[in-house]
Kinemage of the C-alpha trace (Angstrom):
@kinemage 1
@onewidth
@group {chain A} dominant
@subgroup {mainchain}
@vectorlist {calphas} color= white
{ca unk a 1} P -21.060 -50.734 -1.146
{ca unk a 2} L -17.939 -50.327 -3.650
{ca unk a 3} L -20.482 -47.929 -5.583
{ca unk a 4} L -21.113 -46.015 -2.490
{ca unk a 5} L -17.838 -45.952 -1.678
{ca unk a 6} L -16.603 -44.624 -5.007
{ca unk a 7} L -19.566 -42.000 -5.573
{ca unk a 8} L -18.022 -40.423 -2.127
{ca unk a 9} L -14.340 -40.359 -2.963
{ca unk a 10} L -15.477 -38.957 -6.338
{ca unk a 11} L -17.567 -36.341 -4.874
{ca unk a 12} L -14.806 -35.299 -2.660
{ca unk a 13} L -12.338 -35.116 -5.649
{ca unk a 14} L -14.669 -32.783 -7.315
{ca unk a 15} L -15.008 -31.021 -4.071
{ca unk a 16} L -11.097 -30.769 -4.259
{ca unk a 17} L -10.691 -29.600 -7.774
{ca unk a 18} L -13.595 -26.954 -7.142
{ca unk a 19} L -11.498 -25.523 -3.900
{ca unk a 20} L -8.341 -25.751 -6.010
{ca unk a 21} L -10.117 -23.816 -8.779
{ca unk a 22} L -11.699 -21.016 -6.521
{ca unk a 23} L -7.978 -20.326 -5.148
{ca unk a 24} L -6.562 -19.934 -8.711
{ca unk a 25} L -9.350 -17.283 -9.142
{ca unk a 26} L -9.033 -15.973 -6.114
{ca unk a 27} L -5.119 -15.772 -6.756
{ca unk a 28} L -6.125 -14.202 -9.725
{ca unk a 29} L -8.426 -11.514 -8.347
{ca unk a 30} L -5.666 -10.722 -5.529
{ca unk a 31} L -3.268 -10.046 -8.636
{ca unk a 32} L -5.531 -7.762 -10.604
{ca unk a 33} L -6.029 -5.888 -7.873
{ca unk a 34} L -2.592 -5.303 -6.713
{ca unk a 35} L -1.695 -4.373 -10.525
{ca unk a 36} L -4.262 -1.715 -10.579
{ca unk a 37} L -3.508 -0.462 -7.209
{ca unk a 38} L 0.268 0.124 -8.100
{ca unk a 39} L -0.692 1.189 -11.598
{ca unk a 40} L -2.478 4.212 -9.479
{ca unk a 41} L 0.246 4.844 -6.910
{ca unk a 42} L 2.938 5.300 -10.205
{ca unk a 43} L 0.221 7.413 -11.291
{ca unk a 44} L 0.180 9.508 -8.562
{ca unk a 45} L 3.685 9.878 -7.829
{ca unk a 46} L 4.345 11.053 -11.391
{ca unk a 47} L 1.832 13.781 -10.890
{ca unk a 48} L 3.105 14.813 -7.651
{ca unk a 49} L 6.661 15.235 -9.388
{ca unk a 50} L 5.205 16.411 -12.633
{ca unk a 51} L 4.017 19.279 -10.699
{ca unk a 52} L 6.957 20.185 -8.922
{ca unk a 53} L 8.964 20.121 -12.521
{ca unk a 54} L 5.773 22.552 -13.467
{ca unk a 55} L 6.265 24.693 -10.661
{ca unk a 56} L 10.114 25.081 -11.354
{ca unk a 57} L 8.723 26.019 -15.321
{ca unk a 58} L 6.196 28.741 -13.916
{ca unk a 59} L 8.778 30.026 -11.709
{ca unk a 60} L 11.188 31.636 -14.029
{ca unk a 61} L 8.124 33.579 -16.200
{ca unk a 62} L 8.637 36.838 -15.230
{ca unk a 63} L 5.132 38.683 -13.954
{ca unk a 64} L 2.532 37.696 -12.015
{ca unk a 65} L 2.262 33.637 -12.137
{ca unk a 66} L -0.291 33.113 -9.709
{ca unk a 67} L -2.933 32.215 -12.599
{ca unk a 68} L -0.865 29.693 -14.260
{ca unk a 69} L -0.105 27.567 -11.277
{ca unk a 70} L -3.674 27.948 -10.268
{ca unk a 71} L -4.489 25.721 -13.483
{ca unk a 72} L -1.911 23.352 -13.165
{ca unk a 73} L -2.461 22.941 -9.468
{ca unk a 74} L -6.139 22.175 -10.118
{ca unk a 75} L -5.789 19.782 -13.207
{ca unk a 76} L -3.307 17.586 -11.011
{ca unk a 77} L -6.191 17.949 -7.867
{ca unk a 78} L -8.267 16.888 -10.293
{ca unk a 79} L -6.493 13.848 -10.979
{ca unk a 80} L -5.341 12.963 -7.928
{ca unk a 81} L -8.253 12.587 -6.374
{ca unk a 82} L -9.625 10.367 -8.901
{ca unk a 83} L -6.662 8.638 -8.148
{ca unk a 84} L -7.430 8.340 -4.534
{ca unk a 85} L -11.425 7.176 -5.053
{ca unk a 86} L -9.690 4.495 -6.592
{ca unk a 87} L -7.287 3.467 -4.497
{ca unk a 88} L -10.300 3.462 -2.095
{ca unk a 89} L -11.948 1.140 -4.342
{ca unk a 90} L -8.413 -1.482 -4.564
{ca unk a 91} L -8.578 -1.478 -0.988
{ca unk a 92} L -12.260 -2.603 -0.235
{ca unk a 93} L -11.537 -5.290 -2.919
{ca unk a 94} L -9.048 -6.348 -1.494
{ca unk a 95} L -10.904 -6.728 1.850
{ca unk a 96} L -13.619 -8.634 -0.668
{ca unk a 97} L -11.099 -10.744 -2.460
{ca unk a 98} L -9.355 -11.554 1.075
{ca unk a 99} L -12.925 -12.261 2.454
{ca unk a 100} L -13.840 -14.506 -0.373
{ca unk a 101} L -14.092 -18.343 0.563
{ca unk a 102} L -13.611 -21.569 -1.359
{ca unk a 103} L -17.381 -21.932 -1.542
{ca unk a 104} L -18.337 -19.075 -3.406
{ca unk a 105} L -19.049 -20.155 -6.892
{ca unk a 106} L -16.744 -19.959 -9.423
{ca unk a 107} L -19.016 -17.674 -11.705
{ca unk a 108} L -18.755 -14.856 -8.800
{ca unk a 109} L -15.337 -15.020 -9.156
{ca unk a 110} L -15.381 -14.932 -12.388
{ca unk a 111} L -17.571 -11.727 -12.014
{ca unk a 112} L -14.810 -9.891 -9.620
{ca unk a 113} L -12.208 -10.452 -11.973
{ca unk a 114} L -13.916 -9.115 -15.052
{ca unk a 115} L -14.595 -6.267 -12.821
{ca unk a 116} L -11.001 -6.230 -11.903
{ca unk a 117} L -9.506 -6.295 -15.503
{ca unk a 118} L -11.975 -3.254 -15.825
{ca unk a 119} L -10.882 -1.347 -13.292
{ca unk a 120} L -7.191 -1.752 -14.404
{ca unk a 121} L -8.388 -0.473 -17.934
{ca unk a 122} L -9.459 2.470 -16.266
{ca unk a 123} L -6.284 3.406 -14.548
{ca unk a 124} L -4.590 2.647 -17.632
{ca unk a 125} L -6.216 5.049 -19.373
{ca unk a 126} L -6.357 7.748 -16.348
{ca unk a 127} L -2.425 7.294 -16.768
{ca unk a 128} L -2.821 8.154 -20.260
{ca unk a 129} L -4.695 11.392 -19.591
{ca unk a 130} L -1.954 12.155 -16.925
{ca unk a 131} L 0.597 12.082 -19.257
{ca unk a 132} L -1.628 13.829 -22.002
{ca unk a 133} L -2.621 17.035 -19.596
{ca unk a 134} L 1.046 16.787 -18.298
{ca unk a 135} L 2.359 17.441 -21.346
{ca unk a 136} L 0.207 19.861 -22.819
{ca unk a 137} L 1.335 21.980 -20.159
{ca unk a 138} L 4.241 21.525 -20.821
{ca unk a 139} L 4.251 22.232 -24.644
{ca unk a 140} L 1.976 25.994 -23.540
{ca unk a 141} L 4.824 26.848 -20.808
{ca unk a 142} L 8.155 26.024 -23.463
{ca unk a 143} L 5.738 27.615 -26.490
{ca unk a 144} L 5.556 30.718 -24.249
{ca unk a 145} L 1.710 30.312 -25.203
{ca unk a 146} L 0.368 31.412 -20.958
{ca unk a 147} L -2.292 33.100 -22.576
{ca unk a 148} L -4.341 29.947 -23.577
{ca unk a 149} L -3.649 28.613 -19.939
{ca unk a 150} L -5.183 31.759 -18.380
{ca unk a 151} L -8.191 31.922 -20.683
């Protein structure tokens, strides 16, 4: 009976430690996400001002403009809405993540979160390009150099 008794309580340790260890992942996952999805709303907001500082540039050139902010009004589109596909994509993990119960193995956590880290790598380097297209128009507009915009 004592060895009955003690294979129970053990299993329902291990049952313990195994909820206790899904919650740190899931913690985990919940983090990752929210780090990518504010990594991609600074992001944004840096375009959105970038191209009002752009605008203000183009504005003084005297001549017809309409080319130039044509370009840098469709790289930032461009940008931004890979910006908003993945907010969409924070936001149904987070419905996953928030879904997610202390019986799903640890190994599918384990799965989301490597997908996680990978998705913040992503925005990282989207936030890289940002800045790299941001200020390459911004070196052509103070060089005077329009004509390789407009080409």
């Amino acid at each position: 009976m004592e060895g009955f008794l003690s294979t129970v309580l053990s299993l329902l340790g291990l049952g313990q430690r195994s909820a206790l260890a899904s919650s740190e992942k899931r913690s985990e996952a919940s983090k990752l996400n929210s780090e990518f999805e504010l990594m991609l709303q600074k992001n944004a907001e840096f375009l959105r001002f970038e191209r009002t500082h752009l605008h203000q540039k183009i504005s003084v050139i005297p001549g017809d403009t309409s080319e130039l902010y044509e370009h840098v009004d469709n790289a930032i589109d461009l940008l931004l809405s890979e910006i908003d596909d993945g907010l969409v994509t924070a936001a149904n993990s987070r419905k996953t993540i928030l879904a997610g119960s202390s019986l799903v193995p640890l190994s599918k956590w384990d799965e989301v979160i490597s997908l996680l880290y990978q998705q913040k790598s992503a925005a990282e380097l989207q936030s890289e390009r940002s800045k790299l297209c941001i200020s390459q128009f911004h070196r052509l507009l103070d060089n005077d150099d329009y004509d390789v915009l407009i080409e």
